[in-house]
HTML snippet that shows the backbone in 3Dmol.js (N, CA, C, O; Angstrom):
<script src="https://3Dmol.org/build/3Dmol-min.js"></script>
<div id="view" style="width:600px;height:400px;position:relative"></div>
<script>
const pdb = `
ATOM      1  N   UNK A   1      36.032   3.165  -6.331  1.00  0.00           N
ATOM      2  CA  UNK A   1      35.261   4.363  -6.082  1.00  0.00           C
ATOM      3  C   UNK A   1      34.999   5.112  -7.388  1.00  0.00           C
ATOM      4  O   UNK A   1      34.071   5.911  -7.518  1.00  0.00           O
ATOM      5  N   UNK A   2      36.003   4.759  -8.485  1.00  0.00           N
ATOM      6  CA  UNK A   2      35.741   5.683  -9.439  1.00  0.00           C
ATOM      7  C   UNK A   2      34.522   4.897 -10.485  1.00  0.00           C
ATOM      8  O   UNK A   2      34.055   5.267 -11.563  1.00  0.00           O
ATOM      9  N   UNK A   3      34.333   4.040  -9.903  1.00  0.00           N
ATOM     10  CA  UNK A   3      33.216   3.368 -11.096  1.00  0.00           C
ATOM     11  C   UNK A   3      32.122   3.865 -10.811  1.00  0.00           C
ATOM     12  O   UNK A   3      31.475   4.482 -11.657  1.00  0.00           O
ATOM     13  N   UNK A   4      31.578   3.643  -9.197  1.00  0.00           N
ATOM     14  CA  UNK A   4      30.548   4.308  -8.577  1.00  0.00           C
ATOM     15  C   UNK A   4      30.379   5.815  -9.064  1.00  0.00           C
ATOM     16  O   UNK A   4      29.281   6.356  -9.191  1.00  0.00           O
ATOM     17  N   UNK A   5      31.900   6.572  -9.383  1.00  0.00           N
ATOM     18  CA  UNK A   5      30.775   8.283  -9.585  1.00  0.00           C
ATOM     19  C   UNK A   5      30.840   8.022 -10.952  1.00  0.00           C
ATOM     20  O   UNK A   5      30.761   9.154 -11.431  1.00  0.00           O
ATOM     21  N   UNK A   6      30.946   7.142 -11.993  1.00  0.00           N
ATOM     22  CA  UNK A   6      30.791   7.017 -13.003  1.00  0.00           C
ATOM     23  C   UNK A   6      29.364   6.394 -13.720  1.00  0.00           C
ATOM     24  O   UNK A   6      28.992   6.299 -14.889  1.00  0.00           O
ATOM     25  N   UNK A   7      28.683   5.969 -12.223  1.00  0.00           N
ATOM     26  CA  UNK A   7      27.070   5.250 -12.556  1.00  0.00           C
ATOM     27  C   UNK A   7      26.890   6.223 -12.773  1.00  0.00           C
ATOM     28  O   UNK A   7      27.465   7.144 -12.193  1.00  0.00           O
ATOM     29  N   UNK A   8      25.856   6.409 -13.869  1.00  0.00           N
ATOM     30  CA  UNK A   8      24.384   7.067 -14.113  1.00  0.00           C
ATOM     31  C   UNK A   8      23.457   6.561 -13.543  1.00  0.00           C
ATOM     32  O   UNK A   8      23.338   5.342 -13.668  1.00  0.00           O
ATOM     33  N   UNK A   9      22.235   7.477 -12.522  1.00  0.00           N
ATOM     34  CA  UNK A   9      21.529   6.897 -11.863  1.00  0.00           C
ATOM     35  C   UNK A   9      20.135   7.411 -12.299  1.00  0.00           C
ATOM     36  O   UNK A   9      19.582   8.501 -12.153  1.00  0.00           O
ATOM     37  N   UNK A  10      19.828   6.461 -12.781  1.00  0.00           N
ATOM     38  CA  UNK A  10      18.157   6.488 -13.438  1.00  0.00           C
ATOM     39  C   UNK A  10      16.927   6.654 -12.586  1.00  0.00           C
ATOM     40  O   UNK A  10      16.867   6.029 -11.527  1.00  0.00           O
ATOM     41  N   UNK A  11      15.913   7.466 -12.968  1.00  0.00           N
ATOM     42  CA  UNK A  11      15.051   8.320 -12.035  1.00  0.00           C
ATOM     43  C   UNK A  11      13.909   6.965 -12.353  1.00  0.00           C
ATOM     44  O   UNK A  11      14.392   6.384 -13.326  1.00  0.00           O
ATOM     45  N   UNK A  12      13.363   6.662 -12.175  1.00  0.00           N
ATOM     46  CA  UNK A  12      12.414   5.207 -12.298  1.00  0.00           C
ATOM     47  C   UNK A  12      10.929   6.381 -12.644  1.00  0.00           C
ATOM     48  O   UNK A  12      10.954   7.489 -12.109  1.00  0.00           O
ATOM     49  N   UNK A  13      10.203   6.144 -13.193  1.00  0.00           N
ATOM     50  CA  UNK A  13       8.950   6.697 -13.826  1.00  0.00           C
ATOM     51  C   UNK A  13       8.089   6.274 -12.380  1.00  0.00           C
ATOM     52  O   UNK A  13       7.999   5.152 -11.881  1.00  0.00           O
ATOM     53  N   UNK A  14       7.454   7.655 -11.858  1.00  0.00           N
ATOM     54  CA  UNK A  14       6.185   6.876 -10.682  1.00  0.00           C
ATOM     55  C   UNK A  14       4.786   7.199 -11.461  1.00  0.00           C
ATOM     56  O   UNK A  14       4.601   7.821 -12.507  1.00  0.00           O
ATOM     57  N   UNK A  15       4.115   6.726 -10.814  1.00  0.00           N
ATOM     58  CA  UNK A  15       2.602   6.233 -11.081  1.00  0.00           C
ATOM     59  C   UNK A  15       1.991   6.764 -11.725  1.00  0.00           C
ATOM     60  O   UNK A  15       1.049   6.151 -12.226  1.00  0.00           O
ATOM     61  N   UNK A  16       2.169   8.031 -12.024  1.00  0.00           N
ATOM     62  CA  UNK A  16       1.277   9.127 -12.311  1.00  0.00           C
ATOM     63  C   UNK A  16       1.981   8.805 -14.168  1.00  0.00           C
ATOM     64  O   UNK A  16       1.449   8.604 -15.260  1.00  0.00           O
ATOM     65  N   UNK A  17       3.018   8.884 -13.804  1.00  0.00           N
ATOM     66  CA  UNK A  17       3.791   8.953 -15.281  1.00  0.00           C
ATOM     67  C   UNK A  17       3.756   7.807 -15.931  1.00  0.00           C
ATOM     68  O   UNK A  17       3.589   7.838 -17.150  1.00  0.00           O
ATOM     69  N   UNK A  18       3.873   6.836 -15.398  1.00  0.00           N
ATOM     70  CA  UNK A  18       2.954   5.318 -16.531  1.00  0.00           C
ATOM     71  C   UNK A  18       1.815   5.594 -16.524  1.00  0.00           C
ATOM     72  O   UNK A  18       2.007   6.507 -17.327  1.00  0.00           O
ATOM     73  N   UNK A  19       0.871   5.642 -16.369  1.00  0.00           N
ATOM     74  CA  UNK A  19      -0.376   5.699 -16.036  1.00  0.00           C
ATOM     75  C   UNK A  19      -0.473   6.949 -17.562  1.00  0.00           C
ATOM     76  O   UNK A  19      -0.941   6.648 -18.660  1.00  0.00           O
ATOM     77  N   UNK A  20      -0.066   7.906 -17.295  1.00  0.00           N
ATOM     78  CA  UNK A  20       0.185   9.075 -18.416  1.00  0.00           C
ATOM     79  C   UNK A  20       0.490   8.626 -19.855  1.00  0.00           C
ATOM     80  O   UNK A  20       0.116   9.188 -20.884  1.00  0.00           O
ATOM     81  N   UNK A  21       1.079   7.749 -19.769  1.00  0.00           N
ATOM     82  CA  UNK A  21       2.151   7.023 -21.138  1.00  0.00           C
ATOM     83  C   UNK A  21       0.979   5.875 -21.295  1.00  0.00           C
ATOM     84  O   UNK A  21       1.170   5.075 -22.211  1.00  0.00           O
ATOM     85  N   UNK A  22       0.373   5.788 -20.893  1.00  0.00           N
ATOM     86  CA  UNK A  22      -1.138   4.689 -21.690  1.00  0.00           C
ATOM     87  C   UNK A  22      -0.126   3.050 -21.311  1.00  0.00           C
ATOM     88  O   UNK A  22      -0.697   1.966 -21.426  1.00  0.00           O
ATOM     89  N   UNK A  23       0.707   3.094 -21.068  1.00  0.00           N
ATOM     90  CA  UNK A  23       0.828   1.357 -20.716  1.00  0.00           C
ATOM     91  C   UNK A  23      -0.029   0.437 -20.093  1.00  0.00           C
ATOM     92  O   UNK A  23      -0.435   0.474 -18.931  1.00  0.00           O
ATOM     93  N   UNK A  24      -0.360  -0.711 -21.304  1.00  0.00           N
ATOM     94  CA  UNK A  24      -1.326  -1.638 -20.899  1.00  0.00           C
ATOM     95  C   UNK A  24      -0.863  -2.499 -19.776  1.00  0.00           C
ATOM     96  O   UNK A  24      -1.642  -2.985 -18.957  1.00  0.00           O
ATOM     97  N   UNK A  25       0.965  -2.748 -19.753  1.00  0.00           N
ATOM     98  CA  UNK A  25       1.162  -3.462 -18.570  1.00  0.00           C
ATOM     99  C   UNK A  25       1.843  -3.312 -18.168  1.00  0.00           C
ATOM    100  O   UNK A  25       2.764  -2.800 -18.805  1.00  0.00           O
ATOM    101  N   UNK A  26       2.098  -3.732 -16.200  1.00  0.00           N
ATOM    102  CA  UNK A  26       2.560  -2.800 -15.248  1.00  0.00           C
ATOM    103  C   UNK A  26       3.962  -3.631 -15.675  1.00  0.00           C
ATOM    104  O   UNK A  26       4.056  -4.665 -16.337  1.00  0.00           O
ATOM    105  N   UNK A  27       5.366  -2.537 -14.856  1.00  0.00           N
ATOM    106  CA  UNK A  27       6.565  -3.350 -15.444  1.00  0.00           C
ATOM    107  C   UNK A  27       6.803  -4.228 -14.297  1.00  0.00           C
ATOM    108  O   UNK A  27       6.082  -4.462 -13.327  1.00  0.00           O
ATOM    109  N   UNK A  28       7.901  -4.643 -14.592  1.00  0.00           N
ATOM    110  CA  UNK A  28       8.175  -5.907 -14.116  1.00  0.00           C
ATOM    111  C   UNK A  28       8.176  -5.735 -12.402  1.00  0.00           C
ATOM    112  O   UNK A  28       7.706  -6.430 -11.501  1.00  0.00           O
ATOM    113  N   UNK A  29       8.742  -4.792 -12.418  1.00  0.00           N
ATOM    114  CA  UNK A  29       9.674  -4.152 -10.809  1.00  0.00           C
ATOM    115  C   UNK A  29       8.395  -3.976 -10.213  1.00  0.00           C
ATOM    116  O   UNK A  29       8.422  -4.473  -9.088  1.00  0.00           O
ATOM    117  N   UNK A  30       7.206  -3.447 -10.501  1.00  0.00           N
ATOM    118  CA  UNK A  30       6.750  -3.635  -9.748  1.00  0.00           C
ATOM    119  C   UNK A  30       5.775  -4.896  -9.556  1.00  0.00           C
ATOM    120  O   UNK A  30       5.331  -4.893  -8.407  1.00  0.00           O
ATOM    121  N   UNK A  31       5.364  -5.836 -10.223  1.00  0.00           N
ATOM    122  CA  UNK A  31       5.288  -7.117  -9.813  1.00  0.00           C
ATOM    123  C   UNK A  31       5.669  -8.141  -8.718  1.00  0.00           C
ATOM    124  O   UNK A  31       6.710  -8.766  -8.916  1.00  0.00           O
ATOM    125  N   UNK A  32       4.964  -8.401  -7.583  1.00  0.00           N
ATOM    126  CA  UNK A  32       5.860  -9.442  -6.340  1.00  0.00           C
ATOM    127  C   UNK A  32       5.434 -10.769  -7.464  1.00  0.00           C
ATOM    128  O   UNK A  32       4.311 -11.013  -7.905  1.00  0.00           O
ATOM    129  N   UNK A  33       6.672 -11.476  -7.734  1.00  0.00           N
ATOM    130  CA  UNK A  33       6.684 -12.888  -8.285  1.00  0.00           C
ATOM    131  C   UNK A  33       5.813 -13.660  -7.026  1.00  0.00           C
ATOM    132  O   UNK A  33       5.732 -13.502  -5.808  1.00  0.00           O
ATOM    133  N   UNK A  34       5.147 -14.682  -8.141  1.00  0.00           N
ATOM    134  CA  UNK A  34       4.261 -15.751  -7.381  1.00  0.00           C
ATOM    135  C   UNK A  34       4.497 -16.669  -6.011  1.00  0.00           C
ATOM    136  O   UNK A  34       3.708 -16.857  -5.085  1.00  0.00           O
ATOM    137  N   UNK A  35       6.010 -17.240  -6.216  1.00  0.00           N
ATOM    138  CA  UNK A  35       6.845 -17.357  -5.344  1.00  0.00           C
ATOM    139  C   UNK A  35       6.951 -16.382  -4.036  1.00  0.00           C
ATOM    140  O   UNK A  35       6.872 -16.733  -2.859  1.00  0.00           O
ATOM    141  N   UNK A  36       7.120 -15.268  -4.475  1.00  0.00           N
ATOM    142  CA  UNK A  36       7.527 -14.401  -3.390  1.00  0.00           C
ATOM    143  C   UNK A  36       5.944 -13.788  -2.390  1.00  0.00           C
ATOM    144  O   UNK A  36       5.884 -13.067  -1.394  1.00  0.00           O
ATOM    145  N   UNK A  37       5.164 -14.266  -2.967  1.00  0.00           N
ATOM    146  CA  UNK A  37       3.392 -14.106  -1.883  1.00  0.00           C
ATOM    147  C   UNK A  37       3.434 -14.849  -1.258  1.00  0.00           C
ATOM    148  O   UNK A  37       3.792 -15.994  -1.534  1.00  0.00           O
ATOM    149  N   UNK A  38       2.865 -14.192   0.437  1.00  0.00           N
ATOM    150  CA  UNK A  38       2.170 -15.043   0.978  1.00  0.00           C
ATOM    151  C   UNK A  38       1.248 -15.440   0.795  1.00  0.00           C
ATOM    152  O   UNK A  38       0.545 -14.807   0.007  1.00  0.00           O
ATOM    153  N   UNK A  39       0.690 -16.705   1.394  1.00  0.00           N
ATOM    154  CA  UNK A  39      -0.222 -18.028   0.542  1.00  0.00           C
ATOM    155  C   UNK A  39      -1.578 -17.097   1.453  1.00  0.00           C
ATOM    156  O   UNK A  39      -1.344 -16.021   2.003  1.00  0.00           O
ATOM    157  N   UNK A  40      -2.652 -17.612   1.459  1.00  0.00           N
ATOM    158  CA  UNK A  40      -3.382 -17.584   2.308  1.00  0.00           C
ATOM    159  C   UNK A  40      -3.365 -17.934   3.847  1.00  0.00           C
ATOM    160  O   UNK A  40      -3.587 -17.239   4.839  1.00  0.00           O
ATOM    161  N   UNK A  41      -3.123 -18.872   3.735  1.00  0.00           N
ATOM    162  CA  UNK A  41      -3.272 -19.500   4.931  1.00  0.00           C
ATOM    163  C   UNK A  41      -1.890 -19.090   5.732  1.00  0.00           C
ATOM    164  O   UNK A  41      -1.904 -19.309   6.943  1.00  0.00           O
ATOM    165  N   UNK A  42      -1.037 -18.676   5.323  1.00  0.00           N
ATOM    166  CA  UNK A  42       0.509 -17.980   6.163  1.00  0.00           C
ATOM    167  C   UNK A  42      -0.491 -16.635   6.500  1.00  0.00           C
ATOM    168  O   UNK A  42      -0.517 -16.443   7.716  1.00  0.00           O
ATOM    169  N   UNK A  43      -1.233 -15.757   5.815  1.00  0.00           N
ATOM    170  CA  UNK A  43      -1.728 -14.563   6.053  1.00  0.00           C
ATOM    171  C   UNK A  43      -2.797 -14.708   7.136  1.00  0.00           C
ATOM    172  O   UNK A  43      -2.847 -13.982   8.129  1.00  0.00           O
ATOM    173  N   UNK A  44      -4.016 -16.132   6.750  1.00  0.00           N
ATOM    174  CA  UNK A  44      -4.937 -16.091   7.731  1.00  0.00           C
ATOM    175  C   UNK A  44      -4.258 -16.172   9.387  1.00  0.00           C
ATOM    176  O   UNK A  44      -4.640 -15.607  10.412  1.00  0.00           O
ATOM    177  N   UNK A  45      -3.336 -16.928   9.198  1.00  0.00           N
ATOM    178  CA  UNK A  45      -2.681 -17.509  10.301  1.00  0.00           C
ATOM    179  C   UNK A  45      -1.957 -16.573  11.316  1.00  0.00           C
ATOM    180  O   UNK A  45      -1.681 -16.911  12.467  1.00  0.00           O
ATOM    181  N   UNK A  46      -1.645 -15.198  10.689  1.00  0.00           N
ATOM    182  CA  UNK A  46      -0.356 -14.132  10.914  1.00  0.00           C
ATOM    183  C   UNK A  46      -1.735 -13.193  11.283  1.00  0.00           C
ATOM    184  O   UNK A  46      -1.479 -12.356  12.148  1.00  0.00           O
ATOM    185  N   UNK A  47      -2.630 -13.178  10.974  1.00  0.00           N
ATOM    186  CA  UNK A  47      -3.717 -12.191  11.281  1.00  0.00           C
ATOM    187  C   UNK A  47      -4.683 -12.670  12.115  1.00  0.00           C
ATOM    188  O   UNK A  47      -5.539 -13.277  11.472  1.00  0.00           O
ATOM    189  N   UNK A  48      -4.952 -12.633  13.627  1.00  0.00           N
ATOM    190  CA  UNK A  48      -6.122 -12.943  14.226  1.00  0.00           C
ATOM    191  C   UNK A  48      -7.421 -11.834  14.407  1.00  0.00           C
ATOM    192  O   UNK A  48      -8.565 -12.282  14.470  1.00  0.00           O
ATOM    193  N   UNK A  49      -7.164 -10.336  14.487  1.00  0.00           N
ATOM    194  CA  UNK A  49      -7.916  -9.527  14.129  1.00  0.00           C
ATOM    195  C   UNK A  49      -8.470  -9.462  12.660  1.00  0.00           C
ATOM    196  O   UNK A  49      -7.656  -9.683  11.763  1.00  0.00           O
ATOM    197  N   UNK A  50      -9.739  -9.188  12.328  1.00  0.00           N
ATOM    198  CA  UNK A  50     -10.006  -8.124  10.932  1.00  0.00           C
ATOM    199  C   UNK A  50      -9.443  -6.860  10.989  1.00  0.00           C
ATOM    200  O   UNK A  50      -9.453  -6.071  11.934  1.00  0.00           O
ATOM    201  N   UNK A  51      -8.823  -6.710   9.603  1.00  0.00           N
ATOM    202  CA  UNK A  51      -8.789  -5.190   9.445  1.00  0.00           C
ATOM    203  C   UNK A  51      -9.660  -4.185   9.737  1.00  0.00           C
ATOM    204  O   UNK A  51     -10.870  -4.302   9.542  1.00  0.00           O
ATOM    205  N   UNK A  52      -9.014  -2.943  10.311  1.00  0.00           N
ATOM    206  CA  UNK A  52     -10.380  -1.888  10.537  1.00  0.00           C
ATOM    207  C   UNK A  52     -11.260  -1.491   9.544  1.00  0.00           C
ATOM    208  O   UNK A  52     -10.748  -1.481   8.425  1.00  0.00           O
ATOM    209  N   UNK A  53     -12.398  -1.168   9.601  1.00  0.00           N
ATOM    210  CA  UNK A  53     -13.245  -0.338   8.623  1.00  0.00           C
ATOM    211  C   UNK A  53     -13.502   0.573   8.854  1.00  0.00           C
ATOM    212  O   UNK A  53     -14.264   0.681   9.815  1.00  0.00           O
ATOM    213  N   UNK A  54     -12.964   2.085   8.006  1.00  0.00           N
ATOM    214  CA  UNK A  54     -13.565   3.232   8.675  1.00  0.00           C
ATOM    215  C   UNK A  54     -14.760   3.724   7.712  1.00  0.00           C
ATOM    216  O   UNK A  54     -14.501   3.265   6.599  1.00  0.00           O
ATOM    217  N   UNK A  55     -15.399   4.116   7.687  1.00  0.00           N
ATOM    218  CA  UNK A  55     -16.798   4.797   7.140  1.00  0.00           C
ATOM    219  C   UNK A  55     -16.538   5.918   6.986  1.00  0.00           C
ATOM    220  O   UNK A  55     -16.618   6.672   7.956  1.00  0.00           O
ATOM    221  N   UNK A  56     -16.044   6.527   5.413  1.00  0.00           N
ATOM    222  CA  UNK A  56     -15.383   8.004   4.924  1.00  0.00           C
ATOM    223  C   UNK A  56     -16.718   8.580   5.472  1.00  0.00           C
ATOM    224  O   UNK A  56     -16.516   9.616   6.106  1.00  0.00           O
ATOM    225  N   UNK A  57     -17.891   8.249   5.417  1.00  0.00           N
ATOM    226  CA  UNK A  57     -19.122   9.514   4.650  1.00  0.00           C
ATOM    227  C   UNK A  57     -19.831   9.641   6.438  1.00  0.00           C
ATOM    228  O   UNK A  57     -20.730  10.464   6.605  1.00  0.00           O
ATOM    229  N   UNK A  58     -19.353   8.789   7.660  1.00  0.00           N
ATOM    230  CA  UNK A  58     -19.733   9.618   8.867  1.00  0.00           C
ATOM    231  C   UNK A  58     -18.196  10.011   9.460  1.00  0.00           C
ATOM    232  O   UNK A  58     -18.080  10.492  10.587  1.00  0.00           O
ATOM    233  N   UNK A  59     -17.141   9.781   8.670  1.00  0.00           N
ATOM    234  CA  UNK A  59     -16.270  10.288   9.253  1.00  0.00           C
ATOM    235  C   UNK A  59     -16.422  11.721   8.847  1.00  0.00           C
ATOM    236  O   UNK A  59     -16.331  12.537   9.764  1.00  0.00           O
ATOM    237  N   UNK A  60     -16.636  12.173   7.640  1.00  0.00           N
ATOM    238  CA  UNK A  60     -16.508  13.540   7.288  1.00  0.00           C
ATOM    239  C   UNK A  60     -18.083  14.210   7.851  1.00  0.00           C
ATOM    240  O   UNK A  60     -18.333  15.414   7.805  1.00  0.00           O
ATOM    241  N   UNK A  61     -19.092  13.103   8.402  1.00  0.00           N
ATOM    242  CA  UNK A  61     -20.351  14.112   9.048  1.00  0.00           C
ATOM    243  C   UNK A  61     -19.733  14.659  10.472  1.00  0.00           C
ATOM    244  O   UNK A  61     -20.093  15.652  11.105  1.00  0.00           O
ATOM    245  N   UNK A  62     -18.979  13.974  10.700  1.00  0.00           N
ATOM    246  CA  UNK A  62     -18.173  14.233  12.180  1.00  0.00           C
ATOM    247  C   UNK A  62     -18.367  13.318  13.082  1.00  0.00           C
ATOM    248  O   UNK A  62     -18.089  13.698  14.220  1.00  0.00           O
ATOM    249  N   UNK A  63     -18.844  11.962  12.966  1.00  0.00           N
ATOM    250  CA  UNK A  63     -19.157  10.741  14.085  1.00  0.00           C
ATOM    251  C   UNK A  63     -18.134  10.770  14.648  1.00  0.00           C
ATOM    252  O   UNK A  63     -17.124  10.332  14.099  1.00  0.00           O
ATOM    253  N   UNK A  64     -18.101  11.386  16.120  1.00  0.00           N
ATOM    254  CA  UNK A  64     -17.015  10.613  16.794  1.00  0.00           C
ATOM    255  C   UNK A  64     -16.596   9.872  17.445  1.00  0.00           C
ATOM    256  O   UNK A  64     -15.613   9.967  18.179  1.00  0.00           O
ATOM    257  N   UNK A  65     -17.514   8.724  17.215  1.00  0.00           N
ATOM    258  CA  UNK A  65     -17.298   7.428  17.226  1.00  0.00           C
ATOM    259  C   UNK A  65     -16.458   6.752  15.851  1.00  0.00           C
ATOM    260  O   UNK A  65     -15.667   5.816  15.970  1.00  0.00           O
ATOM    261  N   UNK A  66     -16.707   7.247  14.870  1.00  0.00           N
ATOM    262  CA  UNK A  66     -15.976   6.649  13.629  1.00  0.00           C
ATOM    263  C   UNK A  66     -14.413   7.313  13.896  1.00  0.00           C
ATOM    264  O   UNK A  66     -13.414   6.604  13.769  1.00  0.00           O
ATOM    265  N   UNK A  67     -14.329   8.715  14.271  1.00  0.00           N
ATOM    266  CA  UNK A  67     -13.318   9.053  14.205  1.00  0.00           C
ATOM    267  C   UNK A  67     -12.648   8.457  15.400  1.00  0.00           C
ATOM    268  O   UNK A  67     -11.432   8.341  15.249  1.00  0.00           O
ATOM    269  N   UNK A  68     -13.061   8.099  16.405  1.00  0.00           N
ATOM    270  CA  UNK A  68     -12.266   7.549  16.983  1.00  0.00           C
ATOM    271  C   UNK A  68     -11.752   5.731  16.874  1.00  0.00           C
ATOM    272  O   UNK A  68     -10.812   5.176  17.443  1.00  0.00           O
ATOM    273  N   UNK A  69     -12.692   5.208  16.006  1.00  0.00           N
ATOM    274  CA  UNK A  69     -12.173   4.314  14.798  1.00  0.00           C
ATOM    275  C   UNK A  69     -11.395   4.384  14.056  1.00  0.00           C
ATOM    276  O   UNK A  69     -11.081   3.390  13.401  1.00  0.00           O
ATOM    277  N   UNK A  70     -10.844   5.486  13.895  1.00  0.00           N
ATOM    278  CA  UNK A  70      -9.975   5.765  12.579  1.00  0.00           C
ATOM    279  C   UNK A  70      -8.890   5.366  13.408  1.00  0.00           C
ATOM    280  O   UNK A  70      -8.319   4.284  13.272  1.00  0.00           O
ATOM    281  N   UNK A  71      -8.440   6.660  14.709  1.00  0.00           N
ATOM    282  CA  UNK A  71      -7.468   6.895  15.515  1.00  0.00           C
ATOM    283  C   UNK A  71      -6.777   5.585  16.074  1.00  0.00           C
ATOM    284  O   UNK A  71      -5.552   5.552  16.192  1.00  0.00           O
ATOM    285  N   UNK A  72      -7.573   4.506  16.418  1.00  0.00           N
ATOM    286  CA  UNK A  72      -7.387   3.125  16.632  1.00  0.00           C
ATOM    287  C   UNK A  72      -7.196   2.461  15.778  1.00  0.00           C
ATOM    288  O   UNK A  72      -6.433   1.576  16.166  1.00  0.00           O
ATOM    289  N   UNK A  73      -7.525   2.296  14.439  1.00  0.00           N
ATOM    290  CA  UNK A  73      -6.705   1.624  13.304  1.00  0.00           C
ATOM    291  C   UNK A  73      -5.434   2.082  12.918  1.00  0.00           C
ATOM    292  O   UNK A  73      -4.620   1.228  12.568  1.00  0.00           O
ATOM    293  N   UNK A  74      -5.105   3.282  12.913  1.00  0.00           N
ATOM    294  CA  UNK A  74      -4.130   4.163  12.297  1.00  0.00           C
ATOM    295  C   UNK A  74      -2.973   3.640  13.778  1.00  0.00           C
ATOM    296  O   UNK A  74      -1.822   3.221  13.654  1.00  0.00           O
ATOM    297  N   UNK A  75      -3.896   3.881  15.360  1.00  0.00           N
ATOM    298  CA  UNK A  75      -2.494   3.231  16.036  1.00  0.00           C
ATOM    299  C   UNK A  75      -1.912   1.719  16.364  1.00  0.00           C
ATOM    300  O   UNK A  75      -0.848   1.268  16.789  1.00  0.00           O
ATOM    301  N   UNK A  76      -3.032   1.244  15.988  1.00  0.00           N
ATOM    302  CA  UNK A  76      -2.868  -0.141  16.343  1.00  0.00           C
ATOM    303  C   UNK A  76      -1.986  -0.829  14.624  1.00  0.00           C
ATOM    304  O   UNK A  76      -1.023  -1.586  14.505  1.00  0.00           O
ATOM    305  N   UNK A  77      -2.780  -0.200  13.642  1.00  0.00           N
ATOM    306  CA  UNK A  77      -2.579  -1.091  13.061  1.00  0.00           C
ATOM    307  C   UNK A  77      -1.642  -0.165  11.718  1.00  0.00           C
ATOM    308  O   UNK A  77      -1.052  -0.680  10.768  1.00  0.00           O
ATOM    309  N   UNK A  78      -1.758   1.258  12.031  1.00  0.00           N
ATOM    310  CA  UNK A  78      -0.916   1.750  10.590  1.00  0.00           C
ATOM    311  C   UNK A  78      -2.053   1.793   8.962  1.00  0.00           C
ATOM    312  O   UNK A  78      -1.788   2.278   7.862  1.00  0.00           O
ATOM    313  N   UNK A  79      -3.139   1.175   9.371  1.00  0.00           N
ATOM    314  CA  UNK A  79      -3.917   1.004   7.874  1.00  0.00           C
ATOM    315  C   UNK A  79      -5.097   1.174   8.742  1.00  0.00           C
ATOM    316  O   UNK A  79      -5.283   1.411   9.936  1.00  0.00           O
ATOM    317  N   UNK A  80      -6.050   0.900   7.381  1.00  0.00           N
ATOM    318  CA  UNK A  80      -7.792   1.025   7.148  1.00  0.00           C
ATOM    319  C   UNK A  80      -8.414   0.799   6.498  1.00  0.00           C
ATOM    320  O   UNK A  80      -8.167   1.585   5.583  1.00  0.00           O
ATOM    321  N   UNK A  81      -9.805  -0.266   5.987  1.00  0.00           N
ATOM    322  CA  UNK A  81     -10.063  -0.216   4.944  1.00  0.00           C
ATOM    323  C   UNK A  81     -11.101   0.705   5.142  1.00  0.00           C
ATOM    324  O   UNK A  81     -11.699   0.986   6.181  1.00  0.00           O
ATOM    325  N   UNK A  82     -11.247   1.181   3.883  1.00  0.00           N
ATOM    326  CA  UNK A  82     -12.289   2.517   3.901  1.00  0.00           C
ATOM    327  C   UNK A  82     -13.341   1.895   3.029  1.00  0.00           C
ATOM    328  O   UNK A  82     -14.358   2.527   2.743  1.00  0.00           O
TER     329      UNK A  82
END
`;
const viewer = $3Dmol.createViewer("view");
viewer.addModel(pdb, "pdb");
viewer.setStyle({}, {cartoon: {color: "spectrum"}});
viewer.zoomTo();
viewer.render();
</script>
């Protein structure tokens, strides 16, 4: 137990703050190794729907038909491509 309160625990830099610091390349951590992707065909296979599409520029005229596009991607699926 005494090693644990003896870690120092390092605050990891987010996005805004590399991005700030001009780094040409992203670090490692956040990289998924090549190995670790799914292939295509594991993804085509795992997905029988398309992703939703919502349309920012009649969502913000007020279509509510788009918005109720949104409401159905967001429950069904958690995402959107916009």
């Amino acid at each position: 137990m005494a090693d644990d309160d003896q870690r120092q625990w390092k605050v990891l830099p987010n996005v805004q703050e590399l991005a700030a610091a001009g780094r040409d390349e992203v670090p490692s951590r956040y990289v998924v190794r090549d190995h670790d992707r799914p292939t295509a065909a594991v993804a085509s296979d795992d997905v029988t729907d398309p992703i939703p599409v919502v349309d920012l520029n009649r969502l913000s005229a007020g279509a509510a038909d788009e918005a109720a596009k949104l409401r159905s991607a967001l429950q069904n699926w958690g995402l959107f491509l916009a």
